[in-house]
Structures are given as C-alpha cells and as structure tokens.
Backbone as CSV, one residue per row, in Angstrom:
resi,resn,N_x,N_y,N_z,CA_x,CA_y,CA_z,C_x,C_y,C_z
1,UNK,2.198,-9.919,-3.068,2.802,-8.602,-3.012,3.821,-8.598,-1.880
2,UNK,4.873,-8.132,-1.900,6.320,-8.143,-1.095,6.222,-6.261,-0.265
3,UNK,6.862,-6.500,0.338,6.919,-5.247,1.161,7.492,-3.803,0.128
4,UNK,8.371,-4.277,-0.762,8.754,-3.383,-1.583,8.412,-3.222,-2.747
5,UNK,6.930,-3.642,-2.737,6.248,-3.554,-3.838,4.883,-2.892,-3.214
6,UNK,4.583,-2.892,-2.183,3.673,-2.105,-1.549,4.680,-1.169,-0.732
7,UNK,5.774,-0.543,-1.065,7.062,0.616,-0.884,6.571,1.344,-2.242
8,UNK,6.899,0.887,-3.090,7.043,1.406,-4.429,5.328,2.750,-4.721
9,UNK,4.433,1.017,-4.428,2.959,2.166,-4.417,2.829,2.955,-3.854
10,UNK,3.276,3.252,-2.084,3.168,3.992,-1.409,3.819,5.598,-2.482
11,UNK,5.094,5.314,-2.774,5.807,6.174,-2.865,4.916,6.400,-4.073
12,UNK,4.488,6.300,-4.601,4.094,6.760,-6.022,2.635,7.479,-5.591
13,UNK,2.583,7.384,-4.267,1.328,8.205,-3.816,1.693,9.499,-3.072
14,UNK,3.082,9.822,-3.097,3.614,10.916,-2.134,3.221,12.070,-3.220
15,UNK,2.934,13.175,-2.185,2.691,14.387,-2.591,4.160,14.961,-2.994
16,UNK,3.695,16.568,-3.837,4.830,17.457,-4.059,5.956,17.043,-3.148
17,UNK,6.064,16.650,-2.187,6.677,16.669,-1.374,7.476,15.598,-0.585
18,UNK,7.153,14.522,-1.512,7.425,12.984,-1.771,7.104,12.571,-0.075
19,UNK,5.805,12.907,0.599,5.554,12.585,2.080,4.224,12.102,1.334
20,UNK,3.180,11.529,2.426,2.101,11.288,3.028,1.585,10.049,2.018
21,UNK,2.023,9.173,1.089,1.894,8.357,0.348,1.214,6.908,1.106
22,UNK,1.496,6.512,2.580,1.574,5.920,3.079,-0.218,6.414,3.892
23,UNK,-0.626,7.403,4.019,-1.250,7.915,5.204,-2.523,8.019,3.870
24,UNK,-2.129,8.191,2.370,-3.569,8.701,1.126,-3.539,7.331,1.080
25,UNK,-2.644,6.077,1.175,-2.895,4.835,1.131,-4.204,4.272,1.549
26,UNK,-3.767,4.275,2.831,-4.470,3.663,4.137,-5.642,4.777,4.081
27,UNK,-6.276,6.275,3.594,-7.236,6.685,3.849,-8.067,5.997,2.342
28,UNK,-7.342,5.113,1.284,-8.472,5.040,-0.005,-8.886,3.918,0.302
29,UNK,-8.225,2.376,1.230,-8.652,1.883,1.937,-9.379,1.513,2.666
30,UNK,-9.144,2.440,3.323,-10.541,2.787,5.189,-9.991,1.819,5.912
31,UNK,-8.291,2.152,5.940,-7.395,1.384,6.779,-6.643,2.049,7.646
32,UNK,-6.345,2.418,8.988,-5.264,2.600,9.510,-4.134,3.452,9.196
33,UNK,-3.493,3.678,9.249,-2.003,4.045,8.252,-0.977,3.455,9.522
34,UNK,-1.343,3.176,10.731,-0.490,1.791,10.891,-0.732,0.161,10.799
35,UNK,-1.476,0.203,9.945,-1.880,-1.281,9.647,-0.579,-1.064,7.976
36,UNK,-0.662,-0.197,7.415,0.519,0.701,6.192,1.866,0.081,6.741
37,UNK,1.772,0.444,8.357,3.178,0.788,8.400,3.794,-1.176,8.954
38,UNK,2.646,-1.560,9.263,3.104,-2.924,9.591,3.155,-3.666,8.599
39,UNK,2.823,-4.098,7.253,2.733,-4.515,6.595,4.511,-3.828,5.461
40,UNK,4.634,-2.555,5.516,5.658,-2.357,4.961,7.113,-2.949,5.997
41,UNK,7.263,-2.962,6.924,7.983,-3.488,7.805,8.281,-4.955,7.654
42,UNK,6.872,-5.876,7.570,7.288,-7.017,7.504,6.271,-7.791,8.724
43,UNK,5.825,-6.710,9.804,5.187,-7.294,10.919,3.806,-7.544,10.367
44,UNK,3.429,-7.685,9.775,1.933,-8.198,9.034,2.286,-8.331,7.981
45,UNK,1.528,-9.431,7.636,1.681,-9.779,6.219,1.062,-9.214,5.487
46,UNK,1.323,-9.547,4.251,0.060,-9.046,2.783,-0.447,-9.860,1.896
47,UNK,-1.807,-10.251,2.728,-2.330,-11.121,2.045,-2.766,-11.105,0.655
48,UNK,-3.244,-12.282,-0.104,-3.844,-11.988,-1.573,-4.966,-10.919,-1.434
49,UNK,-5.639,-10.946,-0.392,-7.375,-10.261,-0.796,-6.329,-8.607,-0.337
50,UNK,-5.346,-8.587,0.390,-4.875,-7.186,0.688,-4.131,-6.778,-0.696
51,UNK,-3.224,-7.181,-1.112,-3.039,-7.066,-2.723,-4.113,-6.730,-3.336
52,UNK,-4.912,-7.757,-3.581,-6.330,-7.473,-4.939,-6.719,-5.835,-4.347
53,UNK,-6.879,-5.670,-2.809,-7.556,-4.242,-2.653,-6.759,-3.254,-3.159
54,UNK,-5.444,-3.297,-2.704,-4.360,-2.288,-2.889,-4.307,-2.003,-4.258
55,UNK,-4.689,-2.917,-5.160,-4.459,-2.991,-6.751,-5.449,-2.067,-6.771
56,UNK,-6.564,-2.921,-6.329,-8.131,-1.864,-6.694,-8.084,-0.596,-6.606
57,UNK,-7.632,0.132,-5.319,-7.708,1.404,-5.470,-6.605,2.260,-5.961
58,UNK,-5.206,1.690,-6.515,-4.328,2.802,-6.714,-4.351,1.533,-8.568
59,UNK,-5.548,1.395,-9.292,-5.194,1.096,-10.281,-4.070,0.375,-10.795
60,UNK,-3.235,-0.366,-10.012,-2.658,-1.247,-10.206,-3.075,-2.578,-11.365
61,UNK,-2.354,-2.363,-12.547,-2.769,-3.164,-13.234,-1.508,-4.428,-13.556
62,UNK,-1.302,-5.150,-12.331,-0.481,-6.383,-12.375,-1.009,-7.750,-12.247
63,UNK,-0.782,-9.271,-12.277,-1.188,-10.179,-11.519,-0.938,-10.178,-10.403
64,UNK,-1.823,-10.318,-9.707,-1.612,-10.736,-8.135,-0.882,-11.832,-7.734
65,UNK,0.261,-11.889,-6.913,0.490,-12.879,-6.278,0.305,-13.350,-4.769
C-alpha cells in the first residue's frame, strides 16, 4: 500500500464535511491518528500486516501488496 492509497481510504472516511477521515481511521484501528499522519507523509512506512489491517477494517476488498 503507497501513501496515496492509504490518502484515498482516509478520504473516503471523511465526514459531511470531507474532515476527520484520518482521526475514524486510526480510532477503527486502536491507532494513534499520528501514527495516520506518519505513514501518509512517507515518515513510516506501511507495512504488509498494516495494509492487511487497514483492508480489514474499512472493507477494502483489494490484493495486498
């Protein structure tokens, strides 16, 4: 998973208000929402098992890379 592919999910989690996508992320998780913000940046990576989770909870039905 690439940074703008965990962009894309985020955004597809924003409220009415195309905000907090990043923050319902990281709470379906039981992550941070700056562990969110490092990983969209580039300063942490995204590992496979962080993909497989991210898939898991926002129903992501892709192959993992």
């Amino acid at each position: 998973m690439t940074p703008a592919e965990l962009r894309r999910i985020c955004d597809s989690l924003n409220d009415e208000r195309e905000t907090g996508g990043q923050s319902e992320l990281a709470r379906q998780l039981g992550w941070d929402s700056s562990t969110i913000r490092r990983k969209l940046a580039g300063k942490s990576i995204i590992t496979r098992s962080d993909a497989l989770a991210i898939r898991a909870v926002t129903k992501e039905d892709r192959n993992v890379k």
